[in-house]
C-alpha positions in Angstrom: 117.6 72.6 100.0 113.7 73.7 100.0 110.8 72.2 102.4 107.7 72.9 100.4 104.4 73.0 102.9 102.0 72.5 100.2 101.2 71.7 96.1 97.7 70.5 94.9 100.0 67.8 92.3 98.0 64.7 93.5 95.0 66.2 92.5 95.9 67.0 88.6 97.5 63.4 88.6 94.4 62.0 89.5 91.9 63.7 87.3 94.6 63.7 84.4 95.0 59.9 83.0 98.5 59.6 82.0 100.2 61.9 83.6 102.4 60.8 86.0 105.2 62.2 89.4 108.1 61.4 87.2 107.2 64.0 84.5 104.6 66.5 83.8 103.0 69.7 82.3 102.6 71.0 85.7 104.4 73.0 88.4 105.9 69.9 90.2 107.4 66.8 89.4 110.3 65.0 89.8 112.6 65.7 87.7 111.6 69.9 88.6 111.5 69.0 92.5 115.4 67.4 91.8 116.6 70.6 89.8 114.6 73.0 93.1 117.4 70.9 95.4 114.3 69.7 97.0 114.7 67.9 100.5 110.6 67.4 101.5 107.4 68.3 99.2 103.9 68.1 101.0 101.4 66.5 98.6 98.0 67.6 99.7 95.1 65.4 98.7 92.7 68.2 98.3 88.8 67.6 98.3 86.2 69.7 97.4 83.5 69.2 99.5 81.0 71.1 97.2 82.0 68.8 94.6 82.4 65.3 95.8 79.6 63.1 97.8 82.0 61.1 99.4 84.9 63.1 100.6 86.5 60.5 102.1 86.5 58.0 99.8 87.8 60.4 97.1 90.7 61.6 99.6 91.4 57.2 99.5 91.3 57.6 95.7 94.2 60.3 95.7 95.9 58.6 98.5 96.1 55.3 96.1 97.2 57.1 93.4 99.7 58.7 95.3 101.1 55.1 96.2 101.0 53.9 93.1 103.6 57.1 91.5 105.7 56.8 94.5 106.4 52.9 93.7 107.3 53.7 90.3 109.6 55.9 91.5 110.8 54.5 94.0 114.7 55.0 93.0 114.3 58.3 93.1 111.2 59.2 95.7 110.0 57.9 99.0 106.9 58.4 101.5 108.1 59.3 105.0 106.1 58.8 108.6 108.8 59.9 110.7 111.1 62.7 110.8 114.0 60.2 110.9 112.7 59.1 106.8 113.5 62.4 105.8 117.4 61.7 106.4 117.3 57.8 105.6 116.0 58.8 102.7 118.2 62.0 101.8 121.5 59.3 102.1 120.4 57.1 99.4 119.4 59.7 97.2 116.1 60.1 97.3 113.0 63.1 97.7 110.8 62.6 100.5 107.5 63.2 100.4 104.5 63.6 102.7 100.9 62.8 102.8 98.6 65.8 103.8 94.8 66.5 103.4 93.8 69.8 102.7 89.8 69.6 103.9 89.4 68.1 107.3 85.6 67.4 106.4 87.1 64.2 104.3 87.2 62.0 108.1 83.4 62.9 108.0 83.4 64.1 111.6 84.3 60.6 112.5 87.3 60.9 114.6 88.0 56.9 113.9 88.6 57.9 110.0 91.5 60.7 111.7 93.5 57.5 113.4 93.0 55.4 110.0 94.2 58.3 107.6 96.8 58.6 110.0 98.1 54.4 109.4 97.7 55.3 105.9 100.6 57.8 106.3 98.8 61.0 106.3 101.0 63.9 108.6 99.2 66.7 108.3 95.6 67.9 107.9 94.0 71.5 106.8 91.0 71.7 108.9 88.9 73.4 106.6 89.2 74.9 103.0 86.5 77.1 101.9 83.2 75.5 103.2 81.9 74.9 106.9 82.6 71.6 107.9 82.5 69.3 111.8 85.5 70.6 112.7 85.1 74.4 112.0 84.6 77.3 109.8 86.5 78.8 106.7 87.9 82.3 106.9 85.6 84.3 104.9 83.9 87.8 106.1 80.7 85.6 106.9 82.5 83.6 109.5 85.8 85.4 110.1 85.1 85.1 114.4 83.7 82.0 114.7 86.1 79.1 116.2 86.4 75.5 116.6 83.6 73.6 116.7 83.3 70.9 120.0 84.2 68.1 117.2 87.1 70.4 116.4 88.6 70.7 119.2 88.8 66.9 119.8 90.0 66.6 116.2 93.1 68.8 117.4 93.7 66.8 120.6 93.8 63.5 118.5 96.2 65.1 116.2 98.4 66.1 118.9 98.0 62.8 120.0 99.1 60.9 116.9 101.8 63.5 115.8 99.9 64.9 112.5 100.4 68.8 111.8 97.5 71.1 112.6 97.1 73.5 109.3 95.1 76.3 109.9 95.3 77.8 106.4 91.6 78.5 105.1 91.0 77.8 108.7 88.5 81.1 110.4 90.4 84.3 112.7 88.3 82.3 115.9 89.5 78.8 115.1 93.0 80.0 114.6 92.9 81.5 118.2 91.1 78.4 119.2 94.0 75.9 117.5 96.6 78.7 119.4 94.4 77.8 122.6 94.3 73.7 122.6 96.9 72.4 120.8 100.2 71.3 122.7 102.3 71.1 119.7 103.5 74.2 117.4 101.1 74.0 114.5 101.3 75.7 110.7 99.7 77.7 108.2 101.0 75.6 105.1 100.4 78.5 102.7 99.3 81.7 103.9 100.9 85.5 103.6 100.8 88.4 105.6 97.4 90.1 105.4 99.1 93.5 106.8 100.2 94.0 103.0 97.3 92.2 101.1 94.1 92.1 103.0 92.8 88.7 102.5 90.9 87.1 104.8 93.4 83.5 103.5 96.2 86.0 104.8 97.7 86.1 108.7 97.1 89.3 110.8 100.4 90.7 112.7 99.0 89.5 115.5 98.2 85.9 114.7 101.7 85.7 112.7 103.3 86.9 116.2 100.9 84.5 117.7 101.8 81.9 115.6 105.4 82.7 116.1 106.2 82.4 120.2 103.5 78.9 120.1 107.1 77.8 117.4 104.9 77.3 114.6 105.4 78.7 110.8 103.4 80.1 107.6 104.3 79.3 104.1 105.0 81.9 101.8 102.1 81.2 99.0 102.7 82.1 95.4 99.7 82.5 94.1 99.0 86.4 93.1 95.6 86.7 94.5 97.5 86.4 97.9 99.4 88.6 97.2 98.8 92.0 95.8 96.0 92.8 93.6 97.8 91.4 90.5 97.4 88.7 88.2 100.7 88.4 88.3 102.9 86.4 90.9 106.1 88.7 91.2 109.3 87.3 93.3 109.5 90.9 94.6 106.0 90.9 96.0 106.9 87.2 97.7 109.6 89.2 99.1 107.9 91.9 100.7 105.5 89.2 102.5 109.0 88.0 103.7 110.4 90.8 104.5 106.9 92.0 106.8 106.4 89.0 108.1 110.7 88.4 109.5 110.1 92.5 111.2 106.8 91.7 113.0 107.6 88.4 113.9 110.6 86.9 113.1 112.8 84.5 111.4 111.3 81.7 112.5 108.2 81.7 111.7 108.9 81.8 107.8 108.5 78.9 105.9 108.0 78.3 102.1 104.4 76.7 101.4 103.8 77.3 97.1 100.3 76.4 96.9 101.9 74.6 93.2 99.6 73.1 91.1 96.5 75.0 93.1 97.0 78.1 92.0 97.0 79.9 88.6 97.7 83.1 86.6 101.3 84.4 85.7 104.1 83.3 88.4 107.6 84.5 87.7 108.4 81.6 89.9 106.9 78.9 86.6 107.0 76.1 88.7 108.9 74.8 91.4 112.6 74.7 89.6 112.7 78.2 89.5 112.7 78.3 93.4 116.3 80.0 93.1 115.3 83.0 92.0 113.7 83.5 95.2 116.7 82.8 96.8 118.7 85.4 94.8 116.2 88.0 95.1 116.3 87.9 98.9 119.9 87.7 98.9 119.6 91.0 97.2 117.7 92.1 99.9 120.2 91.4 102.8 119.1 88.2 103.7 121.8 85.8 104.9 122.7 82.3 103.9 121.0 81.3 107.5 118.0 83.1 107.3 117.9 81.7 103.7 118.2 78.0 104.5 116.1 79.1 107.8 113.3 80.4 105.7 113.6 77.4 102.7 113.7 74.0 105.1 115.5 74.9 108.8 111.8 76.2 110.3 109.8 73.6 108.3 112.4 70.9 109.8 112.1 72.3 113.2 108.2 71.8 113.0 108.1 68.4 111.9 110.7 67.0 114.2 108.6 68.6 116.8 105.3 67.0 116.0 106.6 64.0 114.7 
């Protein structure tokens, strides 16, 4: 089974008129999450803050749209709010998926547009992606030490409050210490590697993945090349060596699977998300065991979600 922390699909779906959850051109659908033995996919609804005036109007947009796939699949796909969905839906046959927001600058630093995302069925939130926003700054160079802002730090005790998962991938080296510092619930970094091997500010320390680690949270290995090595090419091999560093310096249970599908470009051996296996057979190869494999593809994720919602 695979728990996959993040894919940008809701985006494409919008901007692309007839293309639809059931079956696409891109690196997850339906029919691709059934042949992955998917269990949960996240679907982000990504906003670019640069780009759109009203963030969170556009992250109601995607949201709608989102609905709107879900019920025409709704033999085969369903929207959770509890951990308990997960397995009501697993028995009759169905995916699960989630509602995330990767940008927390869509509530518009109105902490009253948090709680109503949240009735909409939104889970999770990144708290930044790659601008400066109410809550906090991105990790770039420029901002790298900088942490939470006030507004941020009440965002994260309303999420804690509500049961939504705190994602601090894109999120600043200050805020993630900050996040590590107020939140009372094990939070995530939905798709980040191990900056040890490719130094990239997106990328976890040793010590924040340690960090991140004893607080019971998880990263998601990210696919994307640029993450990475310095490649244009997404090799299973190189996902593996992330693995591999990240299970020595911190453990098992901090490894989660977090694609970044549909975000991300270039060559990936792993085409989309049905070729998930070859990730499995590649870390088999390197002495991995069928727990740490299952621990590694949903147990961790699981273990998260139950714990914040």
């Amino acid at each position: 089974m695979l728990v996959d922390l993040h894919c940008d699909t809701v985006l494409k779906l919008w901007l692309h008129e007839n293309t639809h959850l059931k079956s696409n051109r891109f690196h997850v659908d339906i029919d691709k999450m059934k042949k992955a033995e998917s269990l949960v996919q996240f679907f982000a609804m990504y906003v670019d803050l640069d780009k759109m005036k009203k963030p969170l109007q556009t992250c109601l947009n995607m949201i709608d749209k989102f609905y709107q796939e879900v019920e025409i699949n709704s033999d085969e796909i369903a929207i959770a709010y509890t951990y308990d969905d997960i397995e009501k839906n697993r028995l009759a046959g169905k995916l699960t998926g989630f509602i995330t927001i990767e940008e927390g600058g869509v509530i518009e630093g109105n902490i009253k547009n948090l709680r109503n995302l949240y009735r909409l069925g939104v889970r999770a939130m990144t708290l930044t992606w790659n601008y400066e926003n109410q809550i906090g700054y991105p990790n770039t160079d420029e901002f790298r030490n900088k942490g939470l802002k006030p507004f941020g730090i009440e965002v994260v005790a309303e999420m804690n409050r509500l049961g939504m998962i705190i994602d601090v991938s894109h999120l600043s080296d200050g805020g993630f210490y900050d996040v590590l510092k107020y939140s009372q619930r094990p939070f995530v970094a939905t798709h980040s590697n191990a900056r040890h091997l490719r130094n990239h500010p997106r990328n976890l320390t040793d010590d924040m993945l340690r960090k991140l680690a004893e607080a019971g949270g998880v990263t998601g290995m990210n696919f994307c090349s640029w993450f990475l090595e310095d490649d244009s090419v997404s090799r299973v091999d190189t996902i593996a060596d992330h693995i591999v560093h990240i299970y020595r310096t911190a453990g098992i249970d901090v490894l989660a699977i977090g694609s970044d599908y549909d975000g991300i470009g270039g060559e990936l051996e792993l085409k989309d998300i049905s070729y998930i296996h070859l990730l499995e057979k590649c870390l088999r190869g390197r002495g991995f065991s069928s727990q740490a494999i299952d621990k590694i593809f949903y147990r961790n994720a699981l273990r998260v979600m139950k714990d914040n919602f």
